[in-house]
DRENPA-3360 file (N, C-alpha, C; in nm, 2 decimals, always signed):
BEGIN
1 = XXXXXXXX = +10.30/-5.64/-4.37/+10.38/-5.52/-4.39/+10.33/-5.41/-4.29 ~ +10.40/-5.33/-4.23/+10.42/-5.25/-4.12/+10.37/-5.09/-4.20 ~ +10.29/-5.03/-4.10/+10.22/-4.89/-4.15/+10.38/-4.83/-4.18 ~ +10.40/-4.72/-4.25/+10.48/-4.63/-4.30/+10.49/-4.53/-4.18 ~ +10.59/-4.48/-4.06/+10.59/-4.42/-3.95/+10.58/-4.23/-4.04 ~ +10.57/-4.20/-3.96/+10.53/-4.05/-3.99/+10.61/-3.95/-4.07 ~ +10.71/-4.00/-4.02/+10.83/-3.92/-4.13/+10.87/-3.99/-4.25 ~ +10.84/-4.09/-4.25/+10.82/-4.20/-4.38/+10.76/-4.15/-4.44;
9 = XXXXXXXX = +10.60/-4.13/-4.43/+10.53/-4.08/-4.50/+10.58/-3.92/-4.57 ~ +10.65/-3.86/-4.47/+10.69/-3.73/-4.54/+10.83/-3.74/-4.63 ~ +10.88/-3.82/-4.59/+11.01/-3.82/-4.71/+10.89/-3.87/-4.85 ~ +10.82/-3.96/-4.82/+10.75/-3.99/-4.97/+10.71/-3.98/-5.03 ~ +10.63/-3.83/-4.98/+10.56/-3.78/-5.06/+10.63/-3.65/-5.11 ~ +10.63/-3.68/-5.24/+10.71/-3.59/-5.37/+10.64/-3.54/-5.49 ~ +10.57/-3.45/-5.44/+10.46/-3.42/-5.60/+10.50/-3.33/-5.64 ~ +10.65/-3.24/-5.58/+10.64/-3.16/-5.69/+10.76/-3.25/-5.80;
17 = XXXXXXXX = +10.76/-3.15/-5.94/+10.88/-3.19/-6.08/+10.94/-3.11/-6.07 ~ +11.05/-3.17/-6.13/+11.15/-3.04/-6.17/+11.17/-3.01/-6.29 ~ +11.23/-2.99/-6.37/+11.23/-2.94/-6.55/+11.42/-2.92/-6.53 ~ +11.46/-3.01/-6.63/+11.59/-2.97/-6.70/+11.64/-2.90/-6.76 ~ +11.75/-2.80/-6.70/+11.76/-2.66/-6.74/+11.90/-2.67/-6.87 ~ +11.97/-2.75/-6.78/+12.12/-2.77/-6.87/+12.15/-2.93/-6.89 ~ +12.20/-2.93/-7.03/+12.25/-3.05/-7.05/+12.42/-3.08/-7.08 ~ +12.50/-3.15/-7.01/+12.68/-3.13/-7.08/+12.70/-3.26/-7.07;
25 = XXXXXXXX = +12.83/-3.31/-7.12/+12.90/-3.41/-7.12/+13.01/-3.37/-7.09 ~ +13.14/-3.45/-7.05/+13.27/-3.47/-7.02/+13.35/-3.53/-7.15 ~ +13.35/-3.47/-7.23/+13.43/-3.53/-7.38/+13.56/-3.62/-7.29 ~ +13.64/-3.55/-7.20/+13.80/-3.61/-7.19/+13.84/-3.57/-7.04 ~ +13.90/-3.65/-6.99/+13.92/-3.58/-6.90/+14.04/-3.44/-6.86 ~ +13.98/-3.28/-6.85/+14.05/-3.18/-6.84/+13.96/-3.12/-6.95 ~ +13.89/-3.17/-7.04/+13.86/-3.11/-7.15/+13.73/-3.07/-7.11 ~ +13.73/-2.92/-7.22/+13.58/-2.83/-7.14/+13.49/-2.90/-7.18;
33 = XXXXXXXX = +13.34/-2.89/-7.08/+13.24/-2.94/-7.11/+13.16/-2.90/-7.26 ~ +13.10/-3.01/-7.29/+13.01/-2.94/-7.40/+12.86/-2.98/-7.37 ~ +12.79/-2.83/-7.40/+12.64/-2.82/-7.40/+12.57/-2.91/-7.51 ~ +12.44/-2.96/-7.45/+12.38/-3.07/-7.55/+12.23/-2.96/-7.50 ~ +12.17/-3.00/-7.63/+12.01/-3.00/-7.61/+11.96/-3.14/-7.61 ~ +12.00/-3.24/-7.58/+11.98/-3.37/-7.57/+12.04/-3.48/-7.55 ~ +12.02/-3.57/-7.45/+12.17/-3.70/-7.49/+12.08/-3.82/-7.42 ~ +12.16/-3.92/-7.48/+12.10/-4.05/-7.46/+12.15/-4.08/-7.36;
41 = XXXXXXXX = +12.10/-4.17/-7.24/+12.19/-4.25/-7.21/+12.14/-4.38/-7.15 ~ +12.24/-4.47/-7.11/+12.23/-4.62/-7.10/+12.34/-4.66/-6.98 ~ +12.25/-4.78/-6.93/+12.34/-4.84/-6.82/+12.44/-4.89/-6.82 ~ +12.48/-4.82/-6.74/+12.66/-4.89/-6.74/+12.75/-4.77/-6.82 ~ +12.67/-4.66/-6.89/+12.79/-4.61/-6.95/+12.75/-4.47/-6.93 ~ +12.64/-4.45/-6.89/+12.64/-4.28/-6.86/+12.52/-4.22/-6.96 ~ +12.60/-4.11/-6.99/+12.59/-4.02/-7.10/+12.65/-4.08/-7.23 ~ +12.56/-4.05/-7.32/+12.67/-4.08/-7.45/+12.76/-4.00/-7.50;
49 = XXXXXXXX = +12.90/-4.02/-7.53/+12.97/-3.91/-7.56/+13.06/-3.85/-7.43 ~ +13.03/-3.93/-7.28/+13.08/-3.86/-7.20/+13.21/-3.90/-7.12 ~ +13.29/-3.87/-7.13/+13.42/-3.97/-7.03/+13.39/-4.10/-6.91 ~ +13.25/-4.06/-6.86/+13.24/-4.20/-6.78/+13.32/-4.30/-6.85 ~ +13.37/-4.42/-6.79/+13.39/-4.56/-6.82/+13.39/-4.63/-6.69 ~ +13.30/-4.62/-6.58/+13.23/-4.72/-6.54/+13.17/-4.84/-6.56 ~ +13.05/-4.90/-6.46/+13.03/-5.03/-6.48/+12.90/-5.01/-6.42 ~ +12.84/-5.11/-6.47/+12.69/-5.15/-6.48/+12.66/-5.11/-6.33;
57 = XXXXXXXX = +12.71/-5.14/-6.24/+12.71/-5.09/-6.12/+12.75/-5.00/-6.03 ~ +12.84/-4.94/-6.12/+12.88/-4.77/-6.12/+12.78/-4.68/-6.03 ~ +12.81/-4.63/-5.88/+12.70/-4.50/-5.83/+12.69/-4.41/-5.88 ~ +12.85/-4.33/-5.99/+12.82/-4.19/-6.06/+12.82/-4.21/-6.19 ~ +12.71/-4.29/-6.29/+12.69/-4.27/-6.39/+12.64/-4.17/-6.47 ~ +12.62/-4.08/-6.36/+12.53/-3.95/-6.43/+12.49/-3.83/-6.29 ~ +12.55/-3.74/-6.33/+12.55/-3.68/-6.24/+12.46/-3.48/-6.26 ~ +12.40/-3.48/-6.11/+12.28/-3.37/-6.09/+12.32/-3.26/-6.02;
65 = XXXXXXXX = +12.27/-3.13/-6.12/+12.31/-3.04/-5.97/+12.17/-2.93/-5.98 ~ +12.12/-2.90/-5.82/+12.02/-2.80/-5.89/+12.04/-2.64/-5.95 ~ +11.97/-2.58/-6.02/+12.02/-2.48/-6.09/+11.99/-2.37/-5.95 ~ +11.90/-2.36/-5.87/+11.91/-2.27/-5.72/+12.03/-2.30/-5.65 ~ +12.11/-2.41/-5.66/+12.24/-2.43/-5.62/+12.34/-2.39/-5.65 ~ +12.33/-2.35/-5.79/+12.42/-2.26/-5.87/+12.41/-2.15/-5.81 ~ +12.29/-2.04/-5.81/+12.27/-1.92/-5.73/+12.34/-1.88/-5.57 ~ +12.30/-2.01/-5.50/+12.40/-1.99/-5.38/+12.56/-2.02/-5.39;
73 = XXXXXXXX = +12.62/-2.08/-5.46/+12.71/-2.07/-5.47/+12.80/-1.93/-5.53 ~ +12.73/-1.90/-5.65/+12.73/-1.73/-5.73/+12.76/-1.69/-5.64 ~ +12.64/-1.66/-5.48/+12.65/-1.57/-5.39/+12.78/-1.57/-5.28 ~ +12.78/-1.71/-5.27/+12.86/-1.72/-5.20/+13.02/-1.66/-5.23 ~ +13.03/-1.63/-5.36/+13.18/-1.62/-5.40/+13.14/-1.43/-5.45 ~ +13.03/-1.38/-5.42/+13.02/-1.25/-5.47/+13.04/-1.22/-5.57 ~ +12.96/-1.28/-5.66/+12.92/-1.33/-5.80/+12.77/-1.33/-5.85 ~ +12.74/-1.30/-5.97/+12.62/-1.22/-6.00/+12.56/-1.37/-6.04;
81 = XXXXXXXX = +12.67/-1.45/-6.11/+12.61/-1.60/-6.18/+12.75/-1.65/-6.21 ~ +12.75/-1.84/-6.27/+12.80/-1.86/-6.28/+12.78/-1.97/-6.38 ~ +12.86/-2.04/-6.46/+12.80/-2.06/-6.62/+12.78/-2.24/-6.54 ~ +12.67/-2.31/-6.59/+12.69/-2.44/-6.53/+12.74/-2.50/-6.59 ~ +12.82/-2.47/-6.68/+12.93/-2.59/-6.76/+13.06/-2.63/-6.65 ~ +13.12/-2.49/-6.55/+13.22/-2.51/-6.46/+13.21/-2.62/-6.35 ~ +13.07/-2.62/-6.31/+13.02/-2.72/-6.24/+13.12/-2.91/-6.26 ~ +13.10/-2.90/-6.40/+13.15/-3.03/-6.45/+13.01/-3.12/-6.39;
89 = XXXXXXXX = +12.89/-3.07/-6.39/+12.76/-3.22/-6.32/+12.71/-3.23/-6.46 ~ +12.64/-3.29/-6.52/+12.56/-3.37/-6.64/+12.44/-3.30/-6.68 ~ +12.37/-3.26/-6.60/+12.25/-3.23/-6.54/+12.24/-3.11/-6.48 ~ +12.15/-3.02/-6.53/+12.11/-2.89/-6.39/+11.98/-2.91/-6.44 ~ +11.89/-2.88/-6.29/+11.76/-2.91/-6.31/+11.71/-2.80/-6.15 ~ +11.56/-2.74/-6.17/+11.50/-2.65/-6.13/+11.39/-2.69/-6.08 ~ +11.37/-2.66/-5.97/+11.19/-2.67/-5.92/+11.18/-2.78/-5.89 ~ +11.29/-2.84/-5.83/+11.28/-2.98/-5.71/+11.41/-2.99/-5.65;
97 = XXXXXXXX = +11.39/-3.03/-5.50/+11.51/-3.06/-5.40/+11.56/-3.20/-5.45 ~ +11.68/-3.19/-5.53/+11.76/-3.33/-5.52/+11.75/-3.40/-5.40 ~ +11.80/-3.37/-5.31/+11.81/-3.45/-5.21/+11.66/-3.51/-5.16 ~ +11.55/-3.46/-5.19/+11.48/-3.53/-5.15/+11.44/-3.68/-5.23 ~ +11.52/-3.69/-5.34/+11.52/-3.81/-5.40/+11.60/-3.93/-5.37 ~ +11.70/-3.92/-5.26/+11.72/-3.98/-5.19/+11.66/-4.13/-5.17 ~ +11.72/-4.26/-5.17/+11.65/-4.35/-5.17/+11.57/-4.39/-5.32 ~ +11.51/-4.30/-5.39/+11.45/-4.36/-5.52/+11.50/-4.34/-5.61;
105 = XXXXXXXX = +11.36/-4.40/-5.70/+11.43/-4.42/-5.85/+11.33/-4.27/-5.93 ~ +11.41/-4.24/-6.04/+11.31/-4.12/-6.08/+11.33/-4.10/-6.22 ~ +11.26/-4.01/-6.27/+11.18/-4.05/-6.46/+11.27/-3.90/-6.49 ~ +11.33/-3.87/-6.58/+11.34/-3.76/-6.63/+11.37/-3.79/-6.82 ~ +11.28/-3.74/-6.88/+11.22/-3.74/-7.02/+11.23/-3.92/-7.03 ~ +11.28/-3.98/-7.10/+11.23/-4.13/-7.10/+11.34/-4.24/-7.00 ~ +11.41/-4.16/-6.94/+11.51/-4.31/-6.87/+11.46/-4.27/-6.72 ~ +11.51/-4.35/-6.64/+11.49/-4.41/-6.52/+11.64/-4.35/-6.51;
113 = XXXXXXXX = +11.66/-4.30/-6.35/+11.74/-4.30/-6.28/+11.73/-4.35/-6.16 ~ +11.87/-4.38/-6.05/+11.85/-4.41/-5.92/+11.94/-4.34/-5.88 ~ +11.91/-4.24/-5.73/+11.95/-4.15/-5.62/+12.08/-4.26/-5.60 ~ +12.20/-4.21/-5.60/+12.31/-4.33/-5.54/+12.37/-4.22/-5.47 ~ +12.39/-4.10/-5.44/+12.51/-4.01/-5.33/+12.52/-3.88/-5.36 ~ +12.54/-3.86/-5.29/+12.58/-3.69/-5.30/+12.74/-3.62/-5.38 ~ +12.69/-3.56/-5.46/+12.79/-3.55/-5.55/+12.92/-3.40/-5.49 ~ +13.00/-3.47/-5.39/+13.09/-3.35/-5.32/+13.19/-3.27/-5.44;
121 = XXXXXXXX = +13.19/-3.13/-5.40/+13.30/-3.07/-5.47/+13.46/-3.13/-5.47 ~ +13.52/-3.16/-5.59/+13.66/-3.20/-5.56/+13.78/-3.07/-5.57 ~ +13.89/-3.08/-5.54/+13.97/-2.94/-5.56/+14.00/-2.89/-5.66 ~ +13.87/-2.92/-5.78/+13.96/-2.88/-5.90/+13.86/-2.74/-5.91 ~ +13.74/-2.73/-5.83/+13.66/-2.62/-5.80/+13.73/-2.51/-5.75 ~ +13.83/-2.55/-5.65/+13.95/-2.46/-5.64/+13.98/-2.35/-5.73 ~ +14.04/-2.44/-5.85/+14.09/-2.35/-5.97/+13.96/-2.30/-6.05 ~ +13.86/-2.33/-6.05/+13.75/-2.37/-6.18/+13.67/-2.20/-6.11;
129 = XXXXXXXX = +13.65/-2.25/-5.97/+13.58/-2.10/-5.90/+13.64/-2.01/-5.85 ~ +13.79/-2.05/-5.83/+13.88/-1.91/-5.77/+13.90/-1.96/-5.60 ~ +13.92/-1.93/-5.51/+13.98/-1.91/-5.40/+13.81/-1.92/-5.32 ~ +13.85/-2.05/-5.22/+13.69/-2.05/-5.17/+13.63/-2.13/-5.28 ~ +13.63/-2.16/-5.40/+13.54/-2.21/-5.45/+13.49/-2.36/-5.42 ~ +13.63/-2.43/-5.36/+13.60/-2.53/-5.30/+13.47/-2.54/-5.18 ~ +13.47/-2.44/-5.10/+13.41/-2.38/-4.95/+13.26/-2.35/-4.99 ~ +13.26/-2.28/-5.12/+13.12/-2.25/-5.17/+13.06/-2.33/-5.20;
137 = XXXXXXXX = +13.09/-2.44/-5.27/+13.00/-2.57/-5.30/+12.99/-2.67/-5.22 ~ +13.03/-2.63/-5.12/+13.03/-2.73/-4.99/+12.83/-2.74/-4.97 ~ +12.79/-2.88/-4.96/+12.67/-2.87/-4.93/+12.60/-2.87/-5.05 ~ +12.62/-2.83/-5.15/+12.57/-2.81/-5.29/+12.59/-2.88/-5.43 ~ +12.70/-2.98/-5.40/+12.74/-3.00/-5.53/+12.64/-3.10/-5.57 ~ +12.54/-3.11/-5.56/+12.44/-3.21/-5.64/+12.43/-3.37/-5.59 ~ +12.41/-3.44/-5.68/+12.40/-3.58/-5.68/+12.44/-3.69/-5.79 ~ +12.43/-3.84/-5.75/+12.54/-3.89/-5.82/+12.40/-4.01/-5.84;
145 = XXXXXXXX = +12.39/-4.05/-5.95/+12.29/-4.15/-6.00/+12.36/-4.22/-6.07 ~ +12.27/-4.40/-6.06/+12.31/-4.49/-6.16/+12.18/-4.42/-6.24 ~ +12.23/-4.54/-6.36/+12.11/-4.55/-6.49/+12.02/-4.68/-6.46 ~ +11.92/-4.67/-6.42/+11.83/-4.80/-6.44/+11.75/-4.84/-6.56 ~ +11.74/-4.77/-6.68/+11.65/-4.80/-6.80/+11.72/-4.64/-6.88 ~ +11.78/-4.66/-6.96/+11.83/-4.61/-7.07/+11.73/-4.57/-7.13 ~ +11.80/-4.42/-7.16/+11.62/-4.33/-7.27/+11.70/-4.19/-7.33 ~ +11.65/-4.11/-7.34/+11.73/-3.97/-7.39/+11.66/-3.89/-7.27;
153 = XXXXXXXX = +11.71/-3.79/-7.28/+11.71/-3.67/-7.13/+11.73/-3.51/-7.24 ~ +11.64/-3.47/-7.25/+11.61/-3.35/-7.34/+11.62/-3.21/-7.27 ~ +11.61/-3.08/-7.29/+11.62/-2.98/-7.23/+11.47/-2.99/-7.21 ~ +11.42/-2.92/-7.07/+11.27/-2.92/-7.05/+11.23/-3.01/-7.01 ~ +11.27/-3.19/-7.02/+11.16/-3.24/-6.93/+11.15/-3.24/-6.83 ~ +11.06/-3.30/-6.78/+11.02/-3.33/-6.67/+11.08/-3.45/-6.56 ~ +11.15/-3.39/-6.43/+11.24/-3.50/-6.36/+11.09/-3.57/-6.23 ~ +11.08/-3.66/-6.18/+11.00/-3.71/-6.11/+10.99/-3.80/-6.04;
161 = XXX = +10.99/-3.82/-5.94/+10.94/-3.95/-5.87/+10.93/-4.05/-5.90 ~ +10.91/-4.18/-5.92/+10.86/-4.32/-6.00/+10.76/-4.33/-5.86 ~ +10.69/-4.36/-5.85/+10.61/-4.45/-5.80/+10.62/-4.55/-5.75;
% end
C-alpha cells in the first residue's frame, strides 16, 4: 500500500464534531415538515415516518444541511433568519463542514451514515424563499447520505468521522 500524498492526508484528517441542531421528516409529499426531537432510522428507508420510498441503494436516504448555511442563505435574501423546516433537509447540524465528509462514512448519535452528494436546491425554493431563493442556496444546500447501520439520531449528538 502506497504512502497517503499530502492532500490526502489533509482531506483525512477530521477532528472536529458537529452537534445536531434540527430534526424533520417529510410526512407527504407538499406536506409541511414536522420537527422531531428524535427519529430512527434504517437502511433503505430513511427516516421513519418520512416520505422517502427508496431502496437499499438509494444516495438520498437522508438528507444534511449545515445550520451556518442557513445564515448565509438568511443573508443572502436580506433576512435576519430563516426557520430550517423550509429547507425540506432531515438534518441541520453545526460545528462541522459537510462537505468535508465527502468520501466517508460518519457516526451521528447511534447510526452510521455515508457522504453520497450534494444535496442541490430544487425550484420549489423558488416559492418556499421568495424570488432568488433558488440563487441563494446555490452552493449550500447540504448533502445527500445513504444509511449504513440503522440507529436513532437525537437533538444534540454528536456527528463524526468513522475511522
Amino acid at each position: 500500500m502506497s504512502e497517503p500524498t499530502p492532500l490526502q492526508t489533509l482531506l483525512d484528517t477530521l477532528p472536529q464534531r458537529g452537534r445536531v441542531e434540527w430534526i424533520g421528516i417529510r410526512p407527504a409529499r407538499g406536506k409541511p415538515m414536522q420537527t422531531l426531537n428524535s427519529v430512527a432510522i434504517t437502511p433503505g428507508k430513511g427516516p421513519e415516518g418520512d416520505r422517502f420510498k427508496g431502496r437499499e441503494t438509494s444516495k438520498r436516504q437522508v438528507t444534511l444541511i449545515q445550520q451556518e448555511h442557513l445564515h448565509a442563505i438568511a443573508s443572502c435574501l436580506q433576512r435576519d433568519a430563516i426557520a430550517p423546516e423550509v429547507f425540506r433537509r432531515n438534518i441541520v447540524v453545526s460545528g462541522l463542514n459537510l462537505l468535508a465528509l465527502k468520501g466517508k462514512t460518519f457516526r451521528i448519535g447511534d447510526a452510521v451514515l455515508q457522504y453520497t452528494g450534494l444535496c442541490h436546491p430544487c425550484s420549489k425554493m423558488e416559492t418556499a424563499l421568495g424570488p432568488g431563493g433558488y440563487n441563494a442556496m446555490r452552493g449550500h444546500g447540504g448533502i445527500t447520505t445513504r444509511v449504513v447501520e440503522a440507529g436513532t439520531i437525537a437533538l444534540g449528538d454528536d456527528v463524526q468521522a468513522c475511522l
